[in-house]
One Martini backbone bead per residue (centre of mass of N, CA, C, O) as a GRO file, in nm:
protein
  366
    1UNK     BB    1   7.588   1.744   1.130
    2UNK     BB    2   7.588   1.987   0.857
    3UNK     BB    3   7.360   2.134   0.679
    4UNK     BB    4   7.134   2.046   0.414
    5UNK     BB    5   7.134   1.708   0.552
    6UNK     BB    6   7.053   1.745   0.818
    7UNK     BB    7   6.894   1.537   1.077
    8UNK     BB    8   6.680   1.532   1.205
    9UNK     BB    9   6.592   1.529   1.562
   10UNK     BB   10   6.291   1.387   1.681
   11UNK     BB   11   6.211   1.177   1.950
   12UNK     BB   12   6.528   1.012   2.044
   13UNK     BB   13   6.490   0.962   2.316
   14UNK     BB   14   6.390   0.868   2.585
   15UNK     BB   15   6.308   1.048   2.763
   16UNK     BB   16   6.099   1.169   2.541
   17UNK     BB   17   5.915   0.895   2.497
   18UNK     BB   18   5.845   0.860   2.822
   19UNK     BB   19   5.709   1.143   2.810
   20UNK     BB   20   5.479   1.085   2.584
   21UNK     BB   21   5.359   0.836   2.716
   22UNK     BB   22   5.288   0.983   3.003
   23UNK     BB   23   5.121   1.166   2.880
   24UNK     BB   24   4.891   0.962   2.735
   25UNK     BB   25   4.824   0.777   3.026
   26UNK     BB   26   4.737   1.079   3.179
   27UNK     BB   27   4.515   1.103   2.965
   28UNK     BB   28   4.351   0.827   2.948
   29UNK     BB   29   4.327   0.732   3.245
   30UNK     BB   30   4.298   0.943   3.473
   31UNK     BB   31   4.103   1.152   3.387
   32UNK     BB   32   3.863   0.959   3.315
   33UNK     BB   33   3.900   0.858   3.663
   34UNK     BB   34   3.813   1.152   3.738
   35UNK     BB   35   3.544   1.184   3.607
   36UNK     BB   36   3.377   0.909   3.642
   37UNK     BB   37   3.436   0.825   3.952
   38UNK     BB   38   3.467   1.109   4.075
   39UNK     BB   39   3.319   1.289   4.220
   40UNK     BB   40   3.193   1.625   4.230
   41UNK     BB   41   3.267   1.736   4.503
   42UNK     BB   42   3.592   1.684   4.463
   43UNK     BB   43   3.915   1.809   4.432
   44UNK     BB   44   3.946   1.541   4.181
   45UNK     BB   45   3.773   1.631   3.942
   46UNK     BB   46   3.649   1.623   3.651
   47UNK     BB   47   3.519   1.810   3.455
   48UNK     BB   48   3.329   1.781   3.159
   49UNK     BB   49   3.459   2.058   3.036
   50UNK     BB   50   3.741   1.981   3.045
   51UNK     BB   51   3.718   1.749   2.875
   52UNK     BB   52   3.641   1.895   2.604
   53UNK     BB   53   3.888   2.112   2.623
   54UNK     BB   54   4.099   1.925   2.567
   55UNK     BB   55   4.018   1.774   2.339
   56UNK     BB   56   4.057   2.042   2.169
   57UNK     BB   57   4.327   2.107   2.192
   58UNK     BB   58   4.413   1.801   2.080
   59UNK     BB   59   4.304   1.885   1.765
   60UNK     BB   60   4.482   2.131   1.732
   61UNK     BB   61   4.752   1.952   1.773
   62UNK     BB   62   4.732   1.819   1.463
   63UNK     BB   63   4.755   2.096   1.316
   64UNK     BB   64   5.032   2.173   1.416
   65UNK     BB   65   5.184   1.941   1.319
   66UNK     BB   66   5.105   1.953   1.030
   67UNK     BB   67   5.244   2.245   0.995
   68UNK     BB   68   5.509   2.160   1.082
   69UNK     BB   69   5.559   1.966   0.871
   70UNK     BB   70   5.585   2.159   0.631
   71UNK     BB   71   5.738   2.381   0.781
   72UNK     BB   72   5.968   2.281   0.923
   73UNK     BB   73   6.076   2.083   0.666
   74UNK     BB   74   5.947   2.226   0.408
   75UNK     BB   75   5.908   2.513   0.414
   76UNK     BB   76   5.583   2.534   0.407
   77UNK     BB   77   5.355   2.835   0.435
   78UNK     BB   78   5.023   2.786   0.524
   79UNK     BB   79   4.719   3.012   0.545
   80UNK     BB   80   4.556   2.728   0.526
   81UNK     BB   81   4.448   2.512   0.732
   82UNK     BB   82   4.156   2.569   0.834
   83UNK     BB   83   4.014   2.458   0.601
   84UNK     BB   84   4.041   2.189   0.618
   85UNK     BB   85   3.972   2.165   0.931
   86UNK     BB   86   3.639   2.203   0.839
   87UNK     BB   87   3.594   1.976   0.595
   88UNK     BB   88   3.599   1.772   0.861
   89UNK     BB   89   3.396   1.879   0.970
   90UNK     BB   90   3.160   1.880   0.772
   91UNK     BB   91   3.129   1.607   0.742
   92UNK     BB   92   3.081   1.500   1.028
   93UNK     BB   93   2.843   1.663   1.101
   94UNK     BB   94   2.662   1.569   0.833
   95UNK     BB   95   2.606   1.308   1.032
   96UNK     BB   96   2.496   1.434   1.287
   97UNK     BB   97   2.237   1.557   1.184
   98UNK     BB   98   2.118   1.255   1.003
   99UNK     BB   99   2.151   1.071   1.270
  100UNK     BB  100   1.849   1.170   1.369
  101UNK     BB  101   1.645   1.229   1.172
  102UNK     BB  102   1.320   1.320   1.306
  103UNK     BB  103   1.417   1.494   1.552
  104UNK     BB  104   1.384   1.762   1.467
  105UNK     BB  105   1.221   2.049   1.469
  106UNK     BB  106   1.066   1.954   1.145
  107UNK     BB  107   1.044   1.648   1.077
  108UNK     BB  108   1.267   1.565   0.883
  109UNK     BB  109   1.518   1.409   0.669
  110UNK     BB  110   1.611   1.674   0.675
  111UNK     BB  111   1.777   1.917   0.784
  112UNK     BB  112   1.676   2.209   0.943
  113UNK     BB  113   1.816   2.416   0.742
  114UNK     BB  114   1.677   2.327   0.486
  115UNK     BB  115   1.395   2.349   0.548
  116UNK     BB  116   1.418   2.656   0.642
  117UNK     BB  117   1.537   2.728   0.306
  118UNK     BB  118   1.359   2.499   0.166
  119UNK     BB  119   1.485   2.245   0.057
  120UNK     BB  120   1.348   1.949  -0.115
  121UNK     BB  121   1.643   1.814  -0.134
  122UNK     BB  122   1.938   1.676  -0.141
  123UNK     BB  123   2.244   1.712  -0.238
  124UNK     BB  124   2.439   1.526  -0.405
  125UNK     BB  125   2.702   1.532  -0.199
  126UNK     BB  126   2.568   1.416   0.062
  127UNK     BB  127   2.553   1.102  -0.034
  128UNK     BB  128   2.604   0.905   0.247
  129UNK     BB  129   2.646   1.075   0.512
  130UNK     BB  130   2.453   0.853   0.710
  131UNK     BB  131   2.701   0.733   0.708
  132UNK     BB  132   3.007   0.653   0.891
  133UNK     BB  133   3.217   0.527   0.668
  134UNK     BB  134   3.165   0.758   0.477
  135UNK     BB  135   3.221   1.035   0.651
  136UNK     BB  136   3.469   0.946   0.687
  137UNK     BB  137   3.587   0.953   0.408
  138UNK     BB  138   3.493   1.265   0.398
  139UNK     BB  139   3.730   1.338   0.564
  140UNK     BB  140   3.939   1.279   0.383
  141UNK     BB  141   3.868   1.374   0.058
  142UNK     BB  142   3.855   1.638   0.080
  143UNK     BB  143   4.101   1.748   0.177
  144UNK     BB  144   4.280   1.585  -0.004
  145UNK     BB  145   4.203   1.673  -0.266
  146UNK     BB  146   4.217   1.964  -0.257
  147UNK     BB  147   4.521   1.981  -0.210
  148UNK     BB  148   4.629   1.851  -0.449
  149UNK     BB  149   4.527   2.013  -0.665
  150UNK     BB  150   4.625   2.247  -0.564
  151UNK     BB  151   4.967   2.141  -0.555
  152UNK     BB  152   5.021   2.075  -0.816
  153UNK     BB  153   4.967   2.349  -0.954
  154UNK     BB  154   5.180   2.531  -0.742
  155UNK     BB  155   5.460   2.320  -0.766
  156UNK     BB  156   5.490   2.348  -1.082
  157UNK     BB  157   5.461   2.675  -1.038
  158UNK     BB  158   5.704   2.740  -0.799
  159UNK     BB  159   5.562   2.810  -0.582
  160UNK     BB  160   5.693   3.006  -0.303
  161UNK     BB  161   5.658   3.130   0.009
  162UNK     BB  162   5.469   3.428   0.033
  163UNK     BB  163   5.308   3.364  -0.219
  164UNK     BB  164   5.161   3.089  -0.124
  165UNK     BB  165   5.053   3.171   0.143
  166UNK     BB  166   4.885   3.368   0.010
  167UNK     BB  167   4.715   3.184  -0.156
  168UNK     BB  168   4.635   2.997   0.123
  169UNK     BB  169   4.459   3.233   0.230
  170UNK     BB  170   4.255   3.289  -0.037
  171UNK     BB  171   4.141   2.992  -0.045
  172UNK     BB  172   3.990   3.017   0.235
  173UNK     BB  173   3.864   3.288   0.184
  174UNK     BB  174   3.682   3.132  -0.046
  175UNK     BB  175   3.540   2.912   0.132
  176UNK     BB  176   3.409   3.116   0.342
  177UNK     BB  177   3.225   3.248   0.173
  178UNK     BB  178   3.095   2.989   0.011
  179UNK     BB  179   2.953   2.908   0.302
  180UNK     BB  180   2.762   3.118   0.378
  181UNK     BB  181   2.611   3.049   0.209
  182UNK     BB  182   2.262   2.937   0.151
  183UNK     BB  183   2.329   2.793  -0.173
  184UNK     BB  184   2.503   2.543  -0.056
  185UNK     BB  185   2.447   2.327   0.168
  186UNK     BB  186   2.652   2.439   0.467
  187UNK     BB  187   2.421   2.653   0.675
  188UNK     BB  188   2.577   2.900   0.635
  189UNK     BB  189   2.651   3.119   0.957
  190UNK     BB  190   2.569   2.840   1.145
  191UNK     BB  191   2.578   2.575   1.017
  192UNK     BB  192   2.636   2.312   1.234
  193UNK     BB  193   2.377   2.183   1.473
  194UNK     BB  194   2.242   1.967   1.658
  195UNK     BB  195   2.367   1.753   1.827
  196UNK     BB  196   2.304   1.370   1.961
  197UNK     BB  197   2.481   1.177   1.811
  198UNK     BB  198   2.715   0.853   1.791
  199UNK     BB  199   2.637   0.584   1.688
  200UNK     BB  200   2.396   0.606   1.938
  201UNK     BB  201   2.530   0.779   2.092
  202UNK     BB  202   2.496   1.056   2.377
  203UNK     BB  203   2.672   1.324   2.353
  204UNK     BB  204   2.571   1.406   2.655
  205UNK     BB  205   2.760   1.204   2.748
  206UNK     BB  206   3.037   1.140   2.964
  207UNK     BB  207   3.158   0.897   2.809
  208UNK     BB  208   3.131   0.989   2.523
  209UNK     BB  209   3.338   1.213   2.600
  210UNK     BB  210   3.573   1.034   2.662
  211UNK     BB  211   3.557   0.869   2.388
  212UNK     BB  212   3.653   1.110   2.233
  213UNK     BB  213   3.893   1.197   2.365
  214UNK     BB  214   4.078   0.959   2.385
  215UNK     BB  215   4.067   0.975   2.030
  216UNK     BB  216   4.243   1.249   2.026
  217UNK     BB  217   4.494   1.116   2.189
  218UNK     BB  218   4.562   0.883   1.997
  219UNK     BB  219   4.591   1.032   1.721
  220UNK     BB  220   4.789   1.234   1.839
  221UNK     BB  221   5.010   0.982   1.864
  222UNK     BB  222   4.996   0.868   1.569
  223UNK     BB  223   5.105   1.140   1.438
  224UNK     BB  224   5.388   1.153   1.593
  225UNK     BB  225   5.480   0.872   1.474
  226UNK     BB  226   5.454   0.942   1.190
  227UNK     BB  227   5.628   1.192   1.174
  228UNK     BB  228   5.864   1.050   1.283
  229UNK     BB  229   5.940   0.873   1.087
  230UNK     BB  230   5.959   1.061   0.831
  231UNK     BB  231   6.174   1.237   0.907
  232UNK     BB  232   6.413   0.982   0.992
  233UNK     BB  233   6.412   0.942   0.709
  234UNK     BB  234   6.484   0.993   0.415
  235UNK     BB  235   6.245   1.223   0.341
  236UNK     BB  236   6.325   1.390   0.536
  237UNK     BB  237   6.556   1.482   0.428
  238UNK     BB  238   6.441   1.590   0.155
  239UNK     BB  239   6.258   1.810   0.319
  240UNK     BB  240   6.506   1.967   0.468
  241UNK     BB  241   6.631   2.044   0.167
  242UNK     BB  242   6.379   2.200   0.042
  243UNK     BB  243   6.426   2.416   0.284
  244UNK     BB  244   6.728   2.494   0.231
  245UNK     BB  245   6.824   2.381  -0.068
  246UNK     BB  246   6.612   2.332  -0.392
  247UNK     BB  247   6.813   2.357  -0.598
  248UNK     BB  248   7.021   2.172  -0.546
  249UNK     BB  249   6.870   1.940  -0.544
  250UNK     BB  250   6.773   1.923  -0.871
  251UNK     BB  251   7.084   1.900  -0.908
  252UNK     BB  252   7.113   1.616  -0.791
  253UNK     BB  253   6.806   1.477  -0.912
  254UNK     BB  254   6.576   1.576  -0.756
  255UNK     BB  255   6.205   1.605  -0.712
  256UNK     BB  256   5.994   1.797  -0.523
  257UNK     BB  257   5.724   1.797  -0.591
  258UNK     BB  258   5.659   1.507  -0.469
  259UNK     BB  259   5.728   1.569  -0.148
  260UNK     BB  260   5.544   1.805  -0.156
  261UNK     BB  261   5.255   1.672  -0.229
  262UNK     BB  262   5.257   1.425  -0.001
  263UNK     BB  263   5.294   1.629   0.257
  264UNK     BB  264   5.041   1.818   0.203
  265UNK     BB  265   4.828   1.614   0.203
  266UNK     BB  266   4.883   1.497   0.442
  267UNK     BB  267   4.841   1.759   0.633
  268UNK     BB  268   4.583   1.769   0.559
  269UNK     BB  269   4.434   1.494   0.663
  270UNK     BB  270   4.460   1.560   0.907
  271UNK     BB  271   4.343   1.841   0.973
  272UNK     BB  272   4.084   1.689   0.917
  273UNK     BB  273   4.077   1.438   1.156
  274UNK     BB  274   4.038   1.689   1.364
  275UNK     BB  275   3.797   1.797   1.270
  276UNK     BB  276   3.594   1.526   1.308
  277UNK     BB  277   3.665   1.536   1.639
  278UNK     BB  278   3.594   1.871   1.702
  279UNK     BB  279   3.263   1.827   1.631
  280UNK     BB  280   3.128   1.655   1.883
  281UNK     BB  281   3.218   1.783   2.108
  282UNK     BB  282   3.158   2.141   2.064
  283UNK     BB  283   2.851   2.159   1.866
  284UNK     BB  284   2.998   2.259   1.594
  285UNK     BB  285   2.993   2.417   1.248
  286UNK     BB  286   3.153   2.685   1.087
  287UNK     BB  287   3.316   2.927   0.857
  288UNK     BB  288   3.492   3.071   1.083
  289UNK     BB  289   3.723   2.882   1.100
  290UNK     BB  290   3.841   2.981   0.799
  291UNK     BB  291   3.941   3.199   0.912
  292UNK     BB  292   4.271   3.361   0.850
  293UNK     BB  293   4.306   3.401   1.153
  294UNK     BB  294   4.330   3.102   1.208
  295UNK     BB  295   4.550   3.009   1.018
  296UNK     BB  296   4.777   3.204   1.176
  297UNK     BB  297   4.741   3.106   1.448
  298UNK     BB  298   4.859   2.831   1.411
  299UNK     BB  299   5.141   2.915   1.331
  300UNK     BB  300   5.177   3.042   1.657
  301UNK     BB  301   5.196   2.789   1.758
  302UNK     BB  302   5.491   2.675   1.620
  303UNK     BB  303   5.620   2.906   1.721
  304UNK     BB  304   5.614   2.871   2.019
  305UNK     BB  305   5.694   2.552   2.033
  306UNK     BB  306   5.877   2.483   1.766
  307UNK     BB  307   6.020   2.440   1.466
  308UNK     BB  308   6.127   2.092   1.427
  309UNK     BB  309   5.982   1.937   1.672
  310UNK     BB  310   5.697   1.819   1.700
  311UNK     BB  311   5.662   1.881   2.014
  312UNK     BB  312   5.624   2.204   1.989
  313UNK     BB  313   5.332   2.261   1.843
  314UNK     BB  314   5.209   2.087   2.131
  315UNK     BB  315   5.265   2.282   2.296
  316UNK     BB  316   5.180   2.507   2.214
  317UNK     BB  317   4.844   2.489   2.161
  318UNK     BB  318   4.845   2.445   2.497
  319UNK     BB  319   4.920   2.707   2.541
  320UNK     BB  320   4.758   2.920   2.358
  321UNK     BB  321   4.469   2.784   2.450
  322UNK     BB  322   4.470   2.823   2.755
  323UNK     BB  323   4.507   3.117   2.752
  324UNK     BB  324   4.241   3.177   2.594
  325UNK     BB  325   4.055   3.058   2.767
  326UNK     BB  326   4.117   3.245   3.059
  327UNK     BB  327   4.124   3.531   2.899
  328UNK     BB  328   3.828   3.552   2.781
  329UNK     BB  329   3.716   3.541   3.075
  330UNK     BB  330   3.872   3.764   3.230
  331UNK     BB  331   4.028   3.903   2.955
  332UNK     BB  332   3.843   3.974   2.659
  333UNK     BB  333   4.035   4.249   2.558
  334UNK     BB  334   4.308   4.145   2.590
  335UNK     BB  335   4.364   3.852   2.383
  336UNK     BB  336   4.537   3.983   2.127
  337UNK     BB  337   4.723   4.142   2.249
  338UNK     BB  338   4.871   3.852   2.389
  339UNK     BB  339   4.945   3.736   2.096
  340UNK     BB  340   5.100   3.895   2.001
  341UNK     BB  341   5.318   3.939   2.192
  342UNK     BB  342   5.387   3.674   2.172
  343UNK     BB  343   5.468   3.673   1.870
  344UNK     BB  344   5.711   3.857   1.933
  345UNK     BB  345   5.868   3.740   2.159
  346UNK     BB  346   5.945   3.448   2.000
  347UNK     BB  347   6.079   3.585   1.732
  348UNK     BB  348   6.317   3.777   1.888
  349UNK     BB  349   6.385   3.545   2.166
  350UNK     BB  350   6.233   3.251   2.029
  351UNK     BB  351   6.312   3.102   1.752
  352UNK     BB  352   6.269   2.809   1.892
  353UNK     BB  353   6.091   2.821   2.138
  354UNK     BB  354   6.028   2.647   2.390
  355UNK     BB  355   6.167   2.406   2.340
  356UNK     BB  356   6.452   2.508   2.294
  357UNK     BB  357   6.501   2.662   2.505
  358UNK     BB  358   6.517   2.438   2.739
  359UNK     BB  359   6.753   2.294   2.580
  360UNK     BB  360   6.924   2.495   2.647
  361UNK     BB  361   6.890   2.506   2.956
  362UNK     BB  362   7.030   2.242   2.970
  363UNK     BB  363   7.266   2.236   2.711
  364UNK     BB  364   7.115   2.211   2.437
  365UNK     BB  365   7.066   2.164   2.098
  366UNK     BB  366   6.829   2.232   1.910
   0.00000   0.00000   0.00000
């Protein structure tokens, strides 16, 4: 079948489902009894460096996934995407800041950014911040609702395409300033940072690690599910609609508005959700993440794995985020250049990706 409402199929082989199964299995399972059981002198150990590496990139890949649901489906590229994933990442930082207690370097209840530059009582905002079942719910709130009400007002005023792109651009931009300031209550340029614990539990500890990668492989299997399920239902069929001819779906009778808010909120609240795992594993959250420059890599990774194909942005995330592990360290000046040409080549000669490209190669079409 083939036109405006042609059906997605990502990961409807068994083959396919066999390999996702097999690569998370290896991933909770082996990685974790190489690090923790095997010594250290072994050529078969995972050091803990490891362990947090893999999960750091396990986070990128549910960010990854997140942009392809909205760009890959439904065609909505955003260039702000980096945002939520801070949003959900400084939710999370502030409550690991505060479950700390009076150990900070100044022995207040205050964290010790605010101590540091007078702040004298907590701001409104972070109030019940030191819950963690409060700080989980403002993983999703922030990122979720401001999501929304951007979406709103954007889909509302038919912005799409490059424009959009740009909107969310600017809004990213706009959010990385406002945190920089001293007198915003996010920590200004350094952040939040100096984690000690997580629920009582001692973040430098290797089980600790294991158990927060652990439950990154386990979220990025769930957002999988979940956006399997979306793509091959009745509302996936309308997203691929609204990516390939908009105009002609309003003509059929549907609103695509509702279809584009509800993705597009979907797609922030993972990214919350990734940010709020790779902030106690990395040991820091800073307005950095924010920079345009993060969520146009974002887009990088979906189009070097391949858009509208689920599995192909989570290729892409741990191609390109492994190549930046190796090349910052071996050759540090060379790494943006070796990012451009790799986005110059995927665009030029690989249009569906890593993962089109293997299709191809077997014979299948992508």
């Amino acid at each position: 079948m083939t036109g405006v409402l042609a059906p997605p199929r990502p990961l409807q082989s068994r083959r396919a489902i066999a390999a996702v199964a097999f690569a998370y299995a290896f991933l909770v399972i082996v990685v974790p009894v190489l690090n923790l059981a095997v010594p250290a002198g072994s050529a078969f150990h995972v050091s803990d460096y490891t362990v947090s590496l893999v999960g750091k990139i396990l986070c990128y890949a549910i960010v990854a996934l997140a942009v392809d649901l909205i760009w890959g489906y439904a065609g909505i590229l955003s260039l702000g995407h980096g945002l939520f994933f801070a949003l959900g990442g400084y939710a999370m930082g502030m409550y690991l800041m505060r479950s700390i207690g009076r150990e900070g370097v100044y022995q207040s209840d205050l964290p010790d950014f605010m101590v540091f530059l007078d702040w004298k009582e907590l701001p409104w905002y972070w109030f019940g911040s030191q819950r963690f079942l409060q700080a989980c719910l403002f993983v999703i709130l922030a990122p979720g609702l401001l999501a929304l009400v951007f979406g709103w007002f954007a889909f509302r005023s038919r912005i799409r395409g490059v424009y959009f792109s740009i909107i969310t651009q600017a809004l990213t931009f706009a959010f990385m300033l406002l945190f920089f300031r001293n007198n915003t209550g996010f920590g200004g340029n350094n952040g939040f940072t100096d984690f000690k614990r997580i629920l009582g539990f001692p973040l430098a500890s290797p089980r600790t690690k294991v158990v927060l990668y652990v439950l990154s492989a386990t979220a990025l299997l769930g957002a999988l599910a979940l956006c399997r399920s979306l793509v091959l239902s009745k509302f996936g069929r309308v997203l691929t609609a609204i990516r390939d001819e908009e105009s002609r779906l309003r003509f059929c009778g549907y609103d695509p508005v509702g279809y584009k808010l509800f993705v597009w909120t979907l797609s922030a609240v993972m990214c919350g959700i990734a940010g709020a795992l790779y902030v106690p594993q990395v040991g820091i959250i800073n307005p950095s993440e924010m920079s345009p420059a993060n969520s146009v890599e974002i887009a990088i990774w979906v189009a070097v794995g391949g858009r509208a194909s689920l599995i192909g942005p989570v290729v892409g995330a741990a191609l390109v985020n492994g190549a930046k592990s190796w090349l910052t360290v071996t050759f540090p000046d060379l790494w943006l250049y070796v990012l451009g040409l790799m986005f110059i080549l995927v665009t030029r000669y690989m249009p569906r990706g890593v993962v089109g490209l293997l299709l191809l190669a077997r014979g299948r079409k992508p």
